[in-house]
LUMGU-14804 format. One record per residue (C-alpha): x, y, z. Coordinates in pm, whole numbers. Each point is the difference from the previous one (the first is absolute). Layout:
BEGIN
atom east X | north Y | up Z
...
// end
This chain:
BEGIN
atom east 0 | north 0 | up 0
atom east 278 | north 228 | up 53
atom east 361 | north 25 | up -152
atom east 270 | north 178 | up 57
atom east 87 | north 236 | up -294
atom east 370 | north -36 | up -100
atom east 180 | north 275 | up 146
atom east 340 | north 103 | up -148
atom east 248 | north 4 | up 266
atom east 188 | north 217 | up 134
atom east 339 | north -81 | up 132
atom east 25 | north 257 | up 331
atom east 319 | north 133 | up 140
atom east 48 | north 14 | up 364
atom east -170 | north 338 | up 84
atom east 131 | north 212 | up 241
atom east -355 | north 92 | up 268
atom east 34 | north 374 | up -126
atom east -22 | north -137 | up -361
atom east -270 | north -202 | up 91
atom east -196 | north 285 | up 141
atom east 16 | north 203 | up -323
atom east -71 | north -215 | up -211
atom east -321 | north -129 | up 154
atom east -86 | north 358 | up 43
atom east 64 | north 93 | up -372
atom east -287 | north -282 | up -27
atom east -206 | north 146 | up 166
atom east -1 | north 341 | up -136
atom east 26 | north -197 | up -356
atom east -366 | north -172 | up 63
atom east 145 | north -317 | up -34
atom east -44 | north -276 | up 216
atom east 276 | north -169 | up 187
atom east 199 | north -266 | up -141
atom east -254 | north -284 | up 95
atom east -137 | north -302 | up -200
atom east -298 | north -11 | up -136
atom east -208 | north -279 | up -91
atom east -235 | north -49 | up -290
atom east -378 | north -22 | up 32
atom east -233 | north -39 | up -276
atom east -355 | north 148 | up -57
atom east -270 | north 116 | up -148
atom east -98 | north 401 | up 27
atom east -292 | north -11 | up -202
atom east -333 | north -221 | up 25
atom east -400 | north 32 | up 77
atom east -248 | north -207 | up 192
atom east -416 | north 11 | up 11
atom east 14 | north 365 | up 184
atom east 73 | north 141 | up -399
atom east -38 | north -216 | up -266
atom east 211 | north -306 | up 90
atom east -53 | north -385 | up 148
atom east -8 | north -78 | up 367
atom east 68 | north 199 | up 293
atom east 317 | north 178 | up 150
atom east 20 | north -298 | up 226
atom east 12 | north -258 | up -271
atom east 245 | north 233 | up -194
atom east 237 | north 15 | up 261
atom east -3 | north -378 | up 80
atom east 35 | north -52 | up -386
atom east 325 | north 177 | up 12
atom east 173 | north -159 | up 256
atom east -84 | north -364 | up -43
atom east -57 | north -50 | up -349
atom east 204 | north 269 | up -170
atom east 216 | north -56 | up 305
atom east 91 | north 378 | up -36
atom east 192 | north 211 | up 295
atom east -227 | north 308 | up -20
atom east -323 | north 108 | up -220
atom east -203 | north 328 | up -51
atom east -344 | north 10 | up -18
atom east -155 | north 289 | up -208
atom east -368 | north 2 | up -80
atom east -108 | north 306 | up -188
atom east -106 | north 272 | up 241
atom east -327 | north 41 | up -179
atom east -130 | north -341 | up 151
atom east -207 | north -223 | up -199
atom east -363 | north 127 | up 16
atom east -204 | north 307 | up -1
atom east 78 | north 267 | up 124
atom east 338 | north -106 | up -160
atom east 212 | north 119 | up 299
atom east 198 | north -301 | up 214
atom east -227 | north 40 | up 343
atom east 226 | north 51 | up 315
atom east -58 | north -355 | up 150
atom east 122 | north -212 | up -315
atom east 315 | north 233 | up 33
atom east 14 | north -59 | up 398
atom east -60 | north -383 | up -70
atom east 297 | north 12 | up -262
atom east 257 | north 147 | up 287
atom east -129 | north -252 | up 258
atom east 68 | north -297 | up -225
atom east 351 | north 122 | up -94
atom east 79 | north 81 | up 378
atom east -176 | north -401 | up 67
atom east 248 | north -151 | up -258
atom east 325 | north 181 | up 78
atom east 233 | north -187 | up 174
atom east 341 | north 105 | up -31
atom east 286 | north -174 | up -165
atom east -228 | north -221 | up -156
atom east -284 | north 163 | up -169
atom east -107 | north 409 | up -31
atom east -344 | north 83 | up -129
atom east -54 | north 390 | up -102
atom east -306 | north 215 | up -37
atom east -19 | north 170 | up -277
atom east -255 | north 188 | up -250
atom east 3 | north 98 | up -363
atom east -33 | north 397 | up -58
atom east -227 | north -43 | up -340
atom east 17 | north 297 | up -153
atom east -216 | north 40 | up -314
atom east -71 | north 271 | up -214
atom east -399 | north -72 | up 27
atom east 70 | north 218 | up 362
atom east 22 | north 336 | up -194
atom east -342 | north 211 | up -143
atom east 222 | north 43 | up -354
atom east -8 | north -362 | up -52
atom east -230 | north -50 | up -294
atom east -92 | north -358 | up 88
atom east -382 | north -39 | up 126
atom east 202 | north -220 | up 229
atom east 125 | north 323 | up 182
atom east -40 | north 41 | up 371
atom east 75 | north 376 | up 15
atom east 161 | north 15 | up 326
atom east 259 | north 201 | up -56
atom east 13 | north 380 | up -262
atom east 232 | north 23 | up -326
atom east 82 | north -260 | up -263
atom east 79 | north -311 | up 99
atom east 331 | north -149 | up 112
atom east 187 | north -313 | up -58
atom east 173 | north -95 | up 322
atom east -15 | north -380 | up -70
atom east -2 | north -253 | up 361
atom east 207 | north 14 | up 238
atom east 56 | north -251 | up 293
atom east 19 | north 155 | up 362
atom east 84 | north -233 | up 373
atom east 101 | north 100 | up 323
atom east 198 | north -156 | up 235
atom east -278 | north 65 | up 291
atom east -318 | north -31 | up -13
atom east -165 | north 335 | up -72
atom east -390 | north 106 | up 45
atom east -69 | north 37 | up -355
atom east 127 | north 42 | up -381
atom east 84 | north 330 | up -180
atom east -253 | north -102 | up -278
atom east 23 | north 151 | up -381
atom east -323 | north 111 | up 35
atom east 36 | north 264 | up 270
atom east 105 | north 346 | up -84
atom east 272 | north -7 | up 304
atom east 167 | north -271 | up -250
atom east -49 | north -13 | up -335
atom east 295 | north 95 | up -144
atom east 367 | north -184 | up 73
atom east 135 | north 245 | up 157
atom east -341 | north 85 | up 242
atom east 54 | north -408 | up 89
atom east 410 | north -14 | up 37
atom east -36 | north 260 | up 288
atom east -316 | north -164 | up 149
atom east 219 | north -351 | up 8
atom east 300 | north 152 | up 93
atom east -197 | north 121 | up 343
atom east -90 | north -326 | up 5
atom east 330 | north -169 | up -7
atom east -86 | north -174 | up -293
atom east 174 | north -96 | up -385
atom east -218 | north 24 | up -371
atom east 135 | north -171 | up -281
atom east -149 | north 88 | up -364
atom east -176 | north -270 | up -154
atom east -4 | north -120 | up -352
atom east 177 | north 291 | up -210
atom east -175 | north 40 | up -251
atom east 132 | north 177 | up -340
atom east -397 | north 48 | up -105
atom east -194 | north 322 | up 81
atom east -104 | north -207 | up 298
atom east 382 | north 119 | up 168
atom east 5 | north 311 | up -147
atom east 57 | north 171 | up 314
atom east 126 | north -293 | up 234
atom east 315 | north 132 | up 97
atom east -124 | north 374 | up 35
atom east 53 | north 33 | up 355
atom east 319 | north 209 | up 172
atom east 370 | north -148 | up 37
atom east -71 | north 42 | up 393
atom east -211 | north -296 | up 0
atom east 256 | north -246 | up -175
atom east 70 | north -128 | up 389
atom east -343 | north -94 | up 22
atom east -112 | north -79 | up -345
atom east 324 | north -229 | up -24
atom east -109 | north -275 | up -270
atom east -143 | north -70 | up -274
atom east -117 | north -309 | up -175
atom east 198 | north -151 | up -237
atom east -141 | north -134 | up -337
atom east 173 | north -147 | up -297
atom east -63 | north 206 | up -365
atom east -130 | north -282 | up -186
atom east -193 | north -327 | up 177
atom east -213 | north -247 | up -163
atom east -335 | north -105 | up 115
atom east -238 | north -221 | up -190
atom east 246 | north -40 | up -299
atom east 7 | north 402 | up -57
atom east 284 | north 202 | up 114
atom east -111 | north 346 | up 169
atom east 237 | north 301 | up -44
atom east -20 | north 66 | up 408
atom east 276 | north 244 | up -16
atom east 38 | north -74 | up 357
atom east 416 | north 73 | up 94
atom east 13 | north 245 | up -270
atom east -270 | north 225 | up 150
atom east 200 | north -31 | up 337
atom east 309 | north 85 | up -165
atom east -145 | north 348 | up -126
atom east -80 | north 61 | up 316
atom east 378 | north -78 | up 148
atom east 151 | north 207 | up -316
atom east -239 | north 270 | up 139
atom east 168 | north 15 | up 335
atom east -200 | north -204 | up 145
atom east 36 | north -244 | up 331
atom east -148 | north -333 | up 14
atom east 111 | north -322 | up 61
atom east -157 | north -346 | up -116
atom east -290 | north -239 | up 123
atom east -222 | north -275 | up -168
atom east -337 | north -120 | up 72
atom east -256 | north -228 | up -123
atom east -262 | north 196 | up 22
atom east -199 | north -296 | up 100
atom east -381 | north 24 | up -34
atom east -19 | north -390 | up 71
atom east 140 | north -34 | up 366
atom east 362 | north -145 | up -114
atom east 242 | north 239 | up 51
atom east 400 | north -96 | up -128
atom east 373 | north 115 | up 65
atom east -2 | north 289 | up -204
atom east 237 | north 207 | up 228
atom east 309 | north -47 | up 179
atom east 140 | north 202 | up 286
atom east 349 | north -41 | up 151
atom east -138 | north 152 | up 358
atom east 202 | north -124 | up 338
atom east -294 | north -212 | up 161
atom east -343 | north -97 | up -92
atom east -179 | north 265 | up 205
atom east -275 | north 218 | up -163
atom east 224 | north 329 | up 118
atom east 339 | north -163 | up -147
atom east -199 | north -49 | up -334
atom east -113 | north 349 | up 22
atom east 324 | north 155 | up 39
atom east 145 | north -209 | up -317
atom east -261 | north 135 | up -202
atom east 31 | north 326 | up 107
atom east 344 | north -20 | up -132
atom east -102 | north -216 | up -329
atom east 235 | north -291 | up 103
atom east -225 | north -258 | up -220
atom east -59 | north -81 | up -328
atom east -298 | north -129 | up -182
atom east -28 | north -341 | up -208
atom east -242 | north -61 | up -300
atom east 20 | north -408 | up 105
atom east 261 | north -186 | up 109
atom east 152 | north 58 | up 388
atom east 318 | north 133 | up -162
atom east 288 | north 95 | up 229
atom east 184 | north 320 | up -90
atom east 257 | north 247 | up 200
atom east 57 | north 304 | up -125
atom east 264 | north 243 | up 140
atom east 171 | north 297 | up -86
atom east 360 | north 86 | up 218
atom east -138 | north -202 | up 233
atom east -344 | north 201 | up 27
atom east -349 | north -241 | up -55
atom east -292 | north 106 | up -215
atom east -213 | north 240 | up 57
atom east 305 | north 263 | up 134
atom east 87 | north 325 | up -120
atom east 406 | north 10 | up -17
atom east 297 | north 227 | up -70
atom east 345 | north -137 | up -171
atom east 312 | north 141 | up -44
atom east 69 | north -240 | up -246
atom east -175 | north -177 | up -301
atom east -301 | north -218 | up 159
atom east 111 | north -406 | up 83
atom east -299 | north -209 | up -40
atom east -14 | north -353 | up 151
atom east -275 | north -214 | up -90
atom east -103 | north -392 | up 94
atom east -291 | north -133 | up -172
atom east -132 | north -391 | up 119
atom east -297 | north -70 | up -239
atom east -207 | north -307 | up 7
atom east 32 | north -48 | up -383
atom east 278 | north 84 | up -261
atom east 82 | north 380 | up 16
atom east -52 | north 116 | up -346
atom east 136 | north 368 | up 41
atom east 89 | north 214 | up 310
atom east 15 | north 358 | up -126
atom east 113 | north 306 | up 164
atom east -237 | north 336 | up -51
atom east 164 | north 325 | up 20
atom east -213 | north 292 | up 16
atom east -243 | north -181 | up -229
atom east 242 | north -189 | up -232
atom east 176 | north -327 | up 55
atom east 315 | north 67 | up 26
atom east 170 | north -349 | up 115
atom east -131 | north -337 | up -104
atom east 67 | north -333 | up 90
atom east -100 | north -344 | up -133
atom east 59 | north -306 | up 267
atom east 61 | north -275 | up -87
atom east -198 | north -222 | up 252
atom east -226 | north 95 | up 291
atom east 220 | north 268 | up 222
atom east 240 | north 274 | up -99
atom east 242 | north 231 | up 203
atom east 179 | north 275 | up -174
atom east 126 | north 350 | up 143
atom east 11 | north 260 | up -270
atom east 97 | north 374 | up 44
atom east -135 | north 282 | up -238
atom east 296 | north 209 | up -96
atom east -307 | north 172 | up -269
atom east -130 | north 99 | up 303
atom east -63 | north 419 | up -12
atom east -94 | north 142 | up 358
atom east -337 | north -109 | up 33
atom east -219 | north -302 | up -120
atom east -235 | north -269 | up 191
atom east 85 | north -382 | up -27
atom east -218 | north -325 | up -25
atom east 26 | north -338 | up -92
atom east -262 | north -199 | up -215
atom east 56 | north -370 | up -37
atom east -191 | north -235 | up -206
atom east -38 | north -379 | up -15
atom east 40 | north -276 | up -311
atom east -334 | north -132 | up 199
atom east -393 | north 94 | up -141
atom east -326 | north -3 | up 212
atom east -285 | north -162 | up -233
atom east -42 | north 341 | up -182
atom east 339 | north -15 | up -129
atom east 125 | north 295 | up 268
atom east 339 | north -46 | up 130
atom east 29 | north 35 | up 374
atom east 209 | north 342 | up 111
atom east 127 | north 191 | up 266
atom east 87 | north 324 | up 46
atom east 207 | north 199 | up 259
atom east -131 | north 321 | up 156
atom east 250 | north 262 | up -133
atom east 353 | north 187 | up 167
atom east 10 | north 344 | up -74
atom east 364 | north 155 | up -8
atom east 145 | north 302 | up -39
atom east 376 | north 134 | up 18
atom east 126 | north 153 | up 334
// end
């Protein structure tokens, strides 16, 4: 259930205690965590039961996950607009959720989440032309697209899309913030549907800190859909923007499946929290692929300076044959490598590197799901810059 991610090691010098006190302290003031080891646990962020428009209740969800899918830690997020008339997720169903994620919580070997979906849809505005429109809120209508939003407490009630104190991202990213709470962004869409999915201020990338992670092309039912998925996520990284990476099922059928892995120091709903706070995970279309992704020594999901042209060190352990491990630079791949077998190590320093650029890796398997779709992972990103 969990592994240990491979770690590159470090060989340490004998420290004298001064030494040692400055350089935990330059930690510190860096954001980083302490040199500790952190363990893997996979999950699934993303999934619905009967209080929107899924199967089965939280309860069943929960138990699904941990002894079937045999999963470290799941998220459930029904739609905040409930499942009936009058189309807003009543209190109770929301204070039921909490109590059956606090009733199947038990640390270091299973951590279930409440969560909601913020459901967003342009129907909300009076300038929608749709008969469909609700007209809750003045203007023309927006585009904000879903976004997933769980706490690491129990809190009295959700910050719902339909209430003026929250229906933009930004009115919700300060309302969860208070909260002590993280919001990832759901399905990115490259439609009009997430036309204005990432319009929310930079000062929310610490709570906003993910986003889903789709693949541009997948096959269903013999057709292959132009999803667009990473590439819409990269425009918003060339843009300036900070996110790292998550997947979910976005189960409607009560099966949730490892989607995302964290590297987090125990299996504690706040040491989960505090990884994905900092975007140490990475999101998988499939497979449970294994993959490590530093930069000088600094994980995923950090924000670094160099004084020197960026060394990357990455360890990939798929369950299939790796077909291509690639290297994206600011939107581009910029390394690539093609293993021969299963695993791959290689260290690789960008001397093309020019002062400022964001890092991730994207591997994909030799393996196909019955669709035809290969199963991938991808890393959250390292952003660098020179000192």
């Amino acid at each position: 259930m969990q592994n240990a991610p491979s770690i590159f090691g470090y060989q340490w010098c004998r420290w004298r205690w001064a030494g040692v006190l400055a350089w935990l302290t330059a930690l510190k003031l860096a954001g980083a965590p302490a040199a500790e080891q952190y363990h893997r646990y996979w999950g699934d962020v993303h999934g619905h039961t009967i209080f929107s428009d899924g199967k089965g209740t939280a309860a069943d969800y929960f138990q699904y996950a941990r002894d079937v899918a045999h999963l470290d830690f799941v998220i459930v997020t029904d739609h905040d607009f409930g499942h009936e008339a009058p189309w807003r997720m009543p209190k109770a169903h929301w204070q039921q959720t909490q109590a059956a994620a606090e009733q199947y919580t038990v640390n270091g070997r299973f951590v279930a989440i409440a969560g909601y979906e913020w459901t967003s849809q342009p129907k909300y505005w009076r300038g929608f032309t749709n008969a469909a429109s609700e007209g809750l809120f003045p203007g023309p209508p927006c585009y904000y697209n879903h976004k997933n939003v769980y706490f690491p407490k129990p809190v009295d009630y959700l910050f719902s899309a339909k209430d003026v104190a929250y229906l933009t991202p930004d009115l919700l990213a300060a309302a969860v913030q208070r909260a002590g709470g993280l919001i990832q962004n759901n399905h990115p869409s490259a439609e009009v549907e997430g036309r204005d999915q990432f319009d929310y201020d930079g000062r929310w990338f610490s709570v906003i800190a993910n986003t889903e992670m789709l693949p541009d092309l997948m096959r269903y039912g013999g057709k292959t859909y132009a999803l667009r998925g990473e590439e819409t996520v990269r425009g918003f990284l060339n843009r300036g923007g900070r996110t790292g990476f998550v997947g979910g099922s976005d189960t409607h059928e009560g099966r949730p499946s490892a989607r995302t892995a964290v590297l987090a120091t125990a299996l504690t709903r706040e040491a989960l929290f505090e990884a994905l706070r900092h975007r140490r995970n990475y999101a998988v279309s499939q497979a449970q692929i294994e993959l490590d992704f530093k930069i000088n020594g600094h994980w995923m999901g950090e924000e670094i300076a160099v004084t020197n042209p960026p060394h990357l060190n990455v360890a990939v352990q798929g369950t299939a044959k790796l077909a291509e491990v690639a290297v994206v630079r600011n939107g581009l791949v910029c390394h690539r490598v093609t293993p021969a077998g299963n695993e791959v190590r290689f260290t690789w320093r960008d001397n093309a590197f020019a002062g400022a650029a964001y890092y991730y890796v994207r591997v994909t398997q030799a393996d196909a799901d019955e669709e035809g779709n290969p199963s991938r992972a991808w890393s959250s990103p390292i952003w660098v810059k020179a000192r």
